[in-house]
Structures are given as structure tokens and as C-alpha cells.
Backbone and ligand atoms as CSV (ligand in chain L), in Angstrom:
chain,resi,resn,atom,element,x,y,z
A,1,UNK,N,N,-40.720,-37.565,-1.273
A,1,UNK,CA,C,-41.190,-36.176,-1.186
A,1,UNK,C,C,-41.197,-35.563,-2.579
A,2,UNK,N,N,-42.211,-35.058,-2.615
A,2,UNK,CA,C,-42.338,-34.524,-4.556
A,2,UNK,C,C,-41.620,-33.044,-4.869
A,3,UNK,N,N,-41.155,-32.949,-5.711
A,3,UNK,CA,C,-40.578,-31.180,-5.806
A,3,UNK,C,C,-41.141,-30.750,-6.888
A,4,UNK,N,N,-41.369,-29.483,-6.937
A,4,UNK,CA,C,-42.133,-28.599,-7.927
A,4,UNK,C,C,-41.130,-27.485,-8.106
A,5,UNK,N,N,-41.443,-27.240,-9.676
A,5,UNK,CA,C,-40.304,-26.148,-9.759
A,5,UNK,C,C,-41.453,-24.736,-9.826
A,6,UNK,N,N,-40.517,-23.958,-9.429
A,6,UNK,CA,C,-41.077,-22.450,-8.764
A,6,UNK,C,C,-40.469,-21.593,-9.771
A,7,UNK,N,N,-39.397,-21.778,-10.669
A,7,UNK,CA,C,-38.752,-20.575,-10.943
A,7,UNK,C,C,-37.854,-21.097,-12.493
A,8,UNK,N,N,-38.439,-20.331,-13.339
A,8,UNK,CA,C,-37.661,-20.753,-14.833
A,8,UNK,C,C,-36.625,-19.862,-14.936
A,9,UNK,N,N,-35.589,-19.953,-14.932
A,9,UNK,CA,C,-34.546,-18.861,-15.294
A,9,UNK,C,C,-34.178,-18.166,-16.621
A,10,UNK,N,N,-34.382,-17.557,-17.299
A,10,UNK,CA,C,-33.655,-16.856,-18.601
A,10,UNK,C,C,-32.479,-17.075,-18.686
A,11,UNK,N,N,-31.733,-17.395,-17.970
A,11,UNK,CA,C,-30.091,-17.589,-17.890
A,11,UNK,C,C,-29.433,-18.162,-16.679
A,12,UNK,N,N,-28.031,-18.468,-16.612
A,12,UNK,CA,C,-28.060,-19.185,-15.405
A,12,UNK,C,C,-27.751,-17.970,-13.987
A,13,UNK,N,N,-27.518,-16.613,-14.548
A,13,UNK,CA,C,-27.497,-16.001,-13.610
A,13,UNK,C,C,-29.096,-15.833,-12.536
A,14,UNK,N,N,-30.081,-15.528,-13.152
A,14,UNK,CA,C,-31.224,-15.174,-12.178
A,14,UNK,C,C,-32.058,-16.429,-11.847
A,15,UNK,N,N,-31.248,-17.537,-12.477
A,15,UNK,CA,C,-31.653,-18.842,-11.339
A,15,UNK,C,C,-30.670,-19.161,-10.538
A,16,UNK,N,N,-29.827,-18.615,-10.580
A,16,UNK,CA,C,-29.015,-18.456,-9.240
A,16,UNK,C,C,-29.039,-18.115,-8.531
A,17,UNK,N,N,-29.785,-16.549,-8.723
A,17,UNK,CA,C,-30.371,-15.658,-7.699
A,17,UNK,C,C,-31.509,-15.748,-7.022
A,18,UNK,N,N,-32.273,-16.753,-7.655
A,18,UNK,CA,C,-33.679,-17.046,-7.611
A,18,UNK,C,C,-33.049,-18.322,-6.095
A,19,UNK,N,N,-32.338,-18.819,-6.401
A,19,UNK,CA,C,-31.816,-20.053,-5.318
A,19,UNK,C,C,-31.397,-19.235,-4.388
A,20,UNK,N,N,-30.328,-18.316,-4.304
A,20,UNK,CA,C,-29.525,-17.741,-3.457
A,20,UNK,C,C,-30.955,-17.058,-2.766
A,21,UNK,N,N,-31.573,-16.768,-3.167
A,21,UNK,CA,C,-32.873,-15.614,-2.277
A,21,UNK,C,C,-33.653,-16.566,-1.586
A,22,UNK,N,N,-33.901,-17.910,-2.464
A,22,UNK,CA,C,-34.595,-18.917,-1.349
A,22,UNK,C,C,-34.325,-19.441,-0.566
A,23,UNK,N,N,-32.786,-20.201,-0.774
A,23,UNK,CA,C,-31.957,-20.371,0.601
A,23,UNK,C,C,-31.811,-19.242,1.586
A,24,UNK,N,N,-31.526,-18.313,0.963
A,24,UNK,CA,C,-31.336,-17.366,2.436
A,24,UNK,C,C,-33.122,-16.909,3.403
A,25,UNK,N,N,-34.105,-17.467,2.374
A,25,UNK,CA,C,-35.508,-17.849,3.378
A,25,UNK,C,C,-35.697,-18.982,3.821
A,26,UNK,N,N,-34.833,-19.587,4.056
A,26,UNK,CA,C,-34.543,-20.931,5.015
A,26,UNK,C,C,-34.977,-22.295,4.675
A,27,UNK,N,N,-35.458,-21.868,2.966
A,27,UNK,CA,C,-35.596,-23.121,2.371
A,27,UNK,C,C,-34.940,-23.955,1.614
A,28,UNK,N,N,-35.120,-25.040,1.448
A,28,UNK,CA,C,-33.765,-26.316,0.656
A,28,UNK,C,C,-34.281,-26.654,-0.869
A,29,UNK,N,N,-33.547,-25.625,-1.399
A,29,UNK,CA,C,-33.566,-25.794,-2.735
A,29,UNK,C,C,-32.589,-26.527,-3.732
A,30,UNK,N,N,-33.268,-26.861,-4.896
A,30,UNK,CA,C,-32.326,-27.499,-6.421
A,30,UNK,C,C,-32.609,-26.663,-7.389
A,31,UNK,N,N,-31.285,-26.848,-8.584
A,31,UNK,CA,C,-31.127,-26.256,-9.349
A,31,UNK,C,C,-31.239,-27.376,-10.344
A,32,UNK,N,N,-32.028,-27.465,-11.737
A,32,UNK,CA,C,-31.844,-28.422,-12.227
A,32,UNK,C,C,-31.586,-28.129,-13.632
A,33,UNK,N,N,-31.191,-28.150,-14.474
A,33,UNK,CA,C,-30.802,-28.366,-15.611
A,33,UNK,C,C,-29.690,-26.741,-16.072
A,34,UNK,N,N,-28.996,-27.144,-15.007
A,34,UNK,CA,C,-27.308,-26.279,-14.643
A,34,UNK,C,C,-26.721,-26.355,-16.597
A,35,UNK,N,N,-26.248,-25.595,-16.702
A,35,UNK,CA,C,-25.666,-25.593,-18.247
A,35,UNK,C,C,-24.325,-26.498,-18.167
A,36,UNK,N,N,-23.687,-25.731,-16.869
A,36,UNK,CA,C,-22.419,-26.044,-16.763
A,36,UNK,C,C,-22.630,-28.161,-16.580
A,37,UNK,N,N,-23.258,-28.791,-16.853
A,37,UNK,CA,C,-23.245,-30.285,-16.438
A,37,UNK,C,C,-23.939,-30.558,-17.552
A,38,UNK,N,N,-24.875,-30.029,-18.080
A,38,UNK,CA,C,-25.504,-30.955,-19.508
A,38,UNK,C,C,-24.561,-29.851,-21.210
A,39,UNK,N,N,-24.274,-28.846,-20.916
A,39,UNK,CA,C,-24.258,-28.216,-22.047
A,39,UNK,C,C,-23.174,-29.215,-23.248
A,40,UNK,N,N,-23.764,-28.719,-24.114
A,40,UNK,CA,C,-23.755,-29.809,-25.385
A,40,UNK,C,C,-24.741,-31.013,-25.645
A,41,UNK,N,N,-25.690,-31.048,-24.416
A,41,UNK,CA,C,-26.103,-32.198,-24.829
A,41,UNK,C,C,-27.447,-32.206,-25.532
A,42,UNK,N,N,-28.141,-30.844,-24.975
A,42,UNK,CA,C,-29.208,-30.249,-25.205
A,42,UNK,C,C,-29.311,-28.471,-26.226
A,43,UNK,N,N,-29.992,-28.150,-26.785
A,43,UNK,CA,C,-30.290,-27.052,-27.341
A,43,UNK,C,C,-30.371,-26.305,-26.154
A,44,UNK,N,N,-29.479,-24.894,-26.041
A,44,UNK,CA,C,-29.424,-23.615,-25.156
A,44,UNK,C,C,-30.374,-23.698,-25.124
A,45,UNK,N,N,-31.772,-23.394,-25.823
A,45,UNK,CA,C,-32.929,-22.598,-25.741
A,45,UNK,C,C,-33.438,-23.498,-24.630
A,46,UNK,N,N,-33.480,-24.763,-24.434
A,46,UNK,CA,C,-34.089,-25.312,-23.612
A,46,UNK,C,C,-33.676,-25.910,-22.464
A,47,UNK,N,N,-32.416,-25.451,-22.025
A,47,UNK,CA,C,-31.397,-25.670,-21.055
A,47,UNK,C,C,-31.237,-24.561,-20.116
A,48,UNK,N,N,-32.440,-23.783,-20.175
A,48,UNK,CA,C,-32.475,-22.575,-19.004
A,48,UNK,C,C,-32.587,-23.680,-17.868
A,49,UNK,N,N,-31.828,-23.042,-16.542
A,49,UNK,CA,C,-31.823,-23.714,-15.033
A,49,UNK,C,C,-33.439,-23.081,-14.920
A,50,UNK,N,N,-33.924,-24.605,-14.050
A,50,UNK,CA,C,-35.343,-24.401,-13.232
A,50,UNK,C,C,-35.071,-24.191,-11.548
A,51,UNK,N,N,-35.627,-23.975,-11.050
A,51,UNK,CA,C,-35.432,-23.919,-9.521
A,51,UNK,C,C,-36.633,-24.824,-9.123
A,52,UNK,N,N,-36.349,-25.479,-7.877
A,52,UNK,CA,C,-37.198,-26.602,-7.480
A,52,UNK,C,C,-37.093,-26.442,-5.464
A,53,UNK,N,N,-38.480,-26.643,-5.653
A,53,UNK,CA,C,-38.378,-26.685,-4.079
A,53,UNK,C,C,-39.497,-27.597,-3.510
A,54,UNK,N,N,-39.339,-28.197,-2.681
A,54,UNK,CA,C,-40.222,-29.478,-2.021
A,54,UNK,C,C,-41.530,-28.904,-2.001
A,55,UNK,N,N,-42.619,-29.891,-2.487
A,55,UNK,CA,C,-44.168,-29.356,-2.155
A,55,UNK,C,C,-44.467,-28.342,-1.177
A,56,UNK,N,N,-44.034,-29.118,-0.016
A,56,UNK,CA,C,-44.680,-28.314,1.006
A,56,UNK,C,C,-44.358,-27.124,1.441
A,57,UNK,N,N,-42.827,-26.369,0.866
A,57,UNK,CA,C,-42.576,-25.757,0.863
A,57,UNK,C,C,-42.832,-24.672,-0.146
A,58,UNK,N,N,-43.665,-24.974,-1.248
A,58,UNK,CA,C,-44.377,-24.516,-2.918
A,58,UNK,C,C,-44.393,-22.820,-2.317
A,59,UNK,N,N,-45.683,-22.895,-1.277
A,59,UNK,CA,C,-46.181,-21.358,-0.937
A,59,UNK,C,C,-45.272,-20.729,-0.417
A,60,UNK,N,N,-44.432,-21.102,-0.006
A,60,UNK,CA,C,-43.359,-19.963,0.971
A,60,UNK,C,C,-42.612,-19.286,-0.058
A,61,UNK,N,N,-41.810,-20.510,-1.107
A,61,UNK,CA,C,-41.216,-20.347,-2.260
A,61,UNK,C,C,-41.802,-19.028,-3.351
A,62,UNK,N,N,-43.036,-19.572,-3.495
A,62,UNK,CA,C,-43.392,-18.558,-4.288
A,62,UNK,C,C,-43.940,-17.304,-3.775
A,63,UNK,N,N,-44.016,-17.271,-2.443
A,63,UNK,CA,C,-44.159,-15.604,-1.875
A,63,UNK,C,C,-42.744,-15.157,-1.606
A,64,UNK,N,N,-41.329,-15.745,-1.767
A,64,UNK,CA,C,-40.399,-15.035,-1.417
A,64,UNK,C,C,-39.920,-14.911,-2.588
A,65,UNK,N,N,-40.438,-15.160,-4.206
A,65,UNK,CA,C,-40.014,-15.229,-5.391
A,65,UNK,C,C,-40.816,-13.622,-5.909
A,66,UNK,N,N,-42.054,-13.544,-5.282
A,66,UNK,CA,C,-42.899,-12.401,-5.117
A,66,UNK,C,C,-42.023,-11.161,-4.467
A,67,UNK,N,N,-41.801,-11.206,-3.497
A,67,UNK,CA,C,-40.692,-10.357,-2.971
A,67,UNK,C,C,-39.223,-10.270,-3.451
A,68,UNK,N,N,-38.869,-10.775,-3.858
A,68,UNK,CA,C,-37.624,-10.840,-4.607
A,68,UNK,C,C,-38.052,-9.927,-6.187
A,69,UNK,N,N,-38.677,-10.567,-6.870
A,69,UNK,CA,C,-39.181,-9.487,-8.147
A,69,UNK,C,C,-39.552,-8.189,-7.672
A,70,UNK,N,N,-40.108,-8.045,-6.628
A,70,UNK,CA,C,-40.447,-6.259,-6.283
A,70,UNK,C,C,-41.620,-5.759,-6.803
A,71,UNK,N,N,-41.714,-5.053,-6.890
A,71,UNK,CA,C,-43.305,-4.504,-6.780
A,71,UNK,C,C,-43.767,-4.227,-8.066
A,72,UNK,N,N,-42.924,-4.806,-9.049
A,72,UNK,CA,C,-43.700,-4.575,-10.782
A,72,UNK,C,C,-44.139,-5.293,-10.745
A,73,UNK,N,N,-44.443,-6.579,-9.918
A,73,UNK,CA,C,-45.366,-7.622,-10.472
A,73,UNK,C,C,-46.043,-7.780,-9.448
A,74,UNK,N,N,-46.563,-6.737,-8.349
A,74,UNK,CA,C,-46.979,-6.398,-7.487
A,74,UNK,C,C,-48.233,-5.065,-8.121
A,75,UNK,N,N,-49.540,-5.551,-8.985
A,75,UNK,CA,C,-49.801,-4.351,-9.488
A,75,UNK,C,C,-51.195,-4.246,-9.304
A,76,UNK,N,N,-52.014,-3.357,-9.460
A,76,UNK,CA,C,-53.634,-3.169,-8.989
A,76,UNK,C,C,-54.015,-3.714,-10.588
A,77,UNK,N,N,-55.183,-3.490,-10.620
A,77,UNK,CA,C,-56.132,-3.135,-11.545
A,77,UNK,C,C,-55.611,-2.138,-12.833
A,78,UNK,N,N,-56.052,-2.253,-13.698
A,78,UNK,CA,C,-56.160,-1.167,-14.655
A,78,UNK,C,C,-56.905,-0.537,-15.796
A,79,UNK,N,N,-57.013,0.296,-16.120
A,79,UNK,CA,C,-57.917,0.638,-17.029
A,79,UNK,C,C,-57.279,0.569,-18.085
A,80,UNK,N,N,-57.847,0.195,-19.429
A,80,UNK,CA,C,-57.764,-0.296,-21.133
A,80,UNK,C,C,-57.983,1.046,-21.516
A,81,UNK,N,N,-56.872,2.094,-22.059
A,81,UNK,CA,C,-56.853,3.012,-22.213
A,81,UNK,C,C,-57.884,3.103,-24.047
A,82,UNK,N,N,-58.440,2.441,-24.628
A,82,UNK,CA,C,-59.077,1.996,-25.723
A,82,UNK,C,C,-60.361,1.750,-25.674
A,83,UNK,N,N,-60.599,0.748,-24.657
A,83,UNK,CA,C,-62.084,0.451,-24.775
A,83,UNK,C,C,-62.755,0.568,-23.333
A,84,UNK,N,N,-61.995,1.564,-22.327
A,84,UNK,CA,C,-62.029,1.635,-20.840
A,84,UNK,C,C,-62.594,0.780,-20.012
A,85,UNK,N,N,-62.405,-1.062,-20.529
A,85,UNK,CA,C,-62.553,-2.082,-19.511
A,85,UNK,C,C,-61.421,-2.502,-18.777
A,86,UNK,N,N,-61.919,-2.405,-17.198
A,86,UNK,CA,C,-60.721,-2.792,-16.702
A,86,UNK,C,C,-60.221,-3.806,-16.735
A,87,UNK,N,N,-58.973,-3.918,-16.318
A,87,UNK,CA,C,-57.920,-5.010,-16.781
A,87,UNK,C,C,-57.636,-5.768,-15.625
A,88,UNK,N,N,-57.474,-7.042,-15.672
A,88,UNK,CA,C,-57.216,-8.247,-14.161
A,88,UNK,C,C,-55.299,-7.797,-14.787
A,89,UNK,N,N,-55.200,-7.443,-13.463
A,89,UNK,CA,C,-53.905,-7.113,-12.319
A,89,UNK,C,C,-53.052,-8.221,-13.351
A,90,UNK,N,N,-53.091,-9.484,-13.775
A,90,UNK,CA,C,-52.343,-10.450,-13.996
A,90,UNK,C,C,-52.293,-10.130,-15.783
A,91,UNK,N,N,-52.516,-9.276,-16.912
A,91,UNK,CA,C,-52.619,-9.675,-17.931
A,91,UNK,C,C,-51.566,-8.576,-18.218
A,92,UNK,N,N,-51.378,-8.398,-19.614
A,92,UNK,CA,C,-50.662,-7.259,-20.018
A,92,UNK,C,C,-51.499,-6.887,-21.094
A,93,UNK,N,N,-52.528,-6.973,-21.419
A,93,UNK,CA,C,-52.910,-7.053,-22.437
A,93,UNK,C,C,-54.879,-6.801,-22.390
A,94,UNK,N,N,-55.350,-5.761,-23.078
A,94,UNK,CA,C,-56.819,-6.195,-22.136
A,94,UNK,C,C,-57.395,-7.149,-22.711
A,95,UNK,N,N,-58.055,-7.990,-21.976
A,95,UNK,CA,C,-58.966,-9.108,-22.001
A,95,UNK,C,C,-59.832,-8.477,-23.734
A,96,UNK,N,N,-60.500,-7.860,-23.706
A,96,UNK,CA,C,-61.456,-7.611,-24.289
A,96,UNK,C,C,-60.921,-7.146,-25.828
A,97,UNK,N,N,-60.031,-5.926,-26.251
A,97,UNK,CA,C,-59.913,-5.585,-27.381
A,97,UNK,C,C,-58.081,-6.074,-27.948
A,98,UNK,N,N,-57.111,-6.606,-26.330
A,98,UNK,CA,C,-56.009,-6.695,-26.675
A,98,UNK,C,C,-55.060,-5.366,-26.754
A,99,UNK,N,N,-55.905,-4.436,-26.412
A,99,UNK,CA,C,-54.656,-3.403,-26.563
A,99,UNK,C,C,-53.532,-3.890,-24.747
A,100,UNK,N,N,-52.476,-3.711,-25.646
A,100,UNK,CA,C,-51.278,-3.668,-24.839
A,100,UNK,C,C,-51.544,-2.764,-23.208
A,101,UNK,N,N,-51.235,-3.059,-22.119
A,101,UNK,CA,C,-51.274,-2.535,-20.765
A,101,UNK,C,C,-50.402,-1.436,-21.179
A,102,UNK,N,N,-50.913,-0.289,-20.718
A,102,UNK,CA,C,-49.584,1.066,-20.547
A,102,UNK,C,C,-48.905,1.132,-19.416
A,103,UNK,N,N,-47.797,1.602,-19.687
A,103,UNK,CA,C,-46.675,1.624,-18.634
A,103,UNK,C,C,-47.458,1.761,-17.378
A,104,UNK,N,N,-46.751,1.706,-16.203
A,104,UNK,CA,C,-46.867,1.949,-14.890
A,104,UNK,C,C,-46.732,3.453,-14.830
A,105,UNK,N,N,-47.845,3.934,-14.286
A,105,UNK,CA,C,-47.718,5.746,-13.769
A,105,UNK,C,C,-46.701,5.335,-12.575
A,106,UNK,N,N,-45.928,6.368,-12.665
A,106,UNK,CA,C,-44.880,6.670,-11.316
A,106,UNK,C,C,-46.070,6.832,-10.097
A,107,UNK,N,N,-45.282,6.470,-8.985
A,107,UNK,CA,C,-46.106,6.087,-7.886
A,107,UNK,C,C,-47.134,4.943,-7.960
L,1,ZN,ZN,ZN,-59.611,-2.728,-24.290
């Protein structure tokens, strides 16, 4: 059975959390490159824990990784306050001139 990892951690806390939120959606997850078992052997920078979850389980994983982050990465459209082309939901940045996405308006 093949596993795909779903989730890069910054530290070993929010790939912990990233596990703890998927197990408790009833899926069977790994943690792989734990600090506490390789550290020293590898450079920190590249010893962030991954989270891994079986193929077939990929989509569930990553819609409860969606819900777990919350609704900032939950975002519409936007307008390029610079060159007023709108912006795909997924960039931070506009496509076209690069100016930086502006904050989120409240609400
Ligand atoms: Zn622009």
C-alpha cells in the first residue's frame, strides 16, 4: 500500500497536531522523520516531521488538514490593489505585476 505525505511540519509540535487531528478523523497515520529518533544525524533544517497517510486515504486527509487550518486558507478571489487584476484564491502575490495580496478585510 503506497503512503503519501499530506503535511510538512515547521516543528515537531504542528506535526503532531496535524496527526492528532487526523487520527481523531478516523484515519491511520505516520509520522516520519520524528527529531526525537534521527536528531544528530541530519541538519534541523531538514528534519521537520512529515505526516503520511495511505493513498487512498490522500482526499480525506487533505480535506481534514483544510479544516483544521480554518478559514485563512479558505479564501475567494481578489483584487490586485495596483494593477486591479484579479487574483486566483491560491497565490499571495498577483500573477501579473507581483504586488503582494493585502490583508484579509474583516469578515
Ligand atoms: Zn497586479
Amino acid at each position: 500500500m503506497g503512503w503519501v505525505c499530506v503535511f510538512r511540519g515547521t516543528g515537531l509540535v504542528d506535526a503532531y497536531l496535524a496527526r492528532d487531528w487526523l487520527e481523531a478523523s478516523g484515519l491511520t497515520v505516520q509520522v516520519r522523520g520524528d527529531l526525537t529518533t534521527i536528531r544528530g544525524e541530519i541538519p534541523i533544517a531538514e528534519s521537520w516531521p512529515t505526516v503520511w497517510v495511505s493513498k487512498r486515504e490522500e482526499a480525506a486527509a487533505n480535506e481534514a488538514l483544510r479544516l483544521m487550518r480554518g478559514p485563512r486558507l479558505v479564501r475567494g478571489p481578489w483584487t490586485c490593489p495596483a494593477c486591479g487584476e484579479e487574483g486566483d484564491p491560491d497565490l499571495d502575490a498577483c500573477w501579473q505585476c507581483d504586488t503582494p495580496r493585502p490583508a484579509e478585510e474583516p469578515g
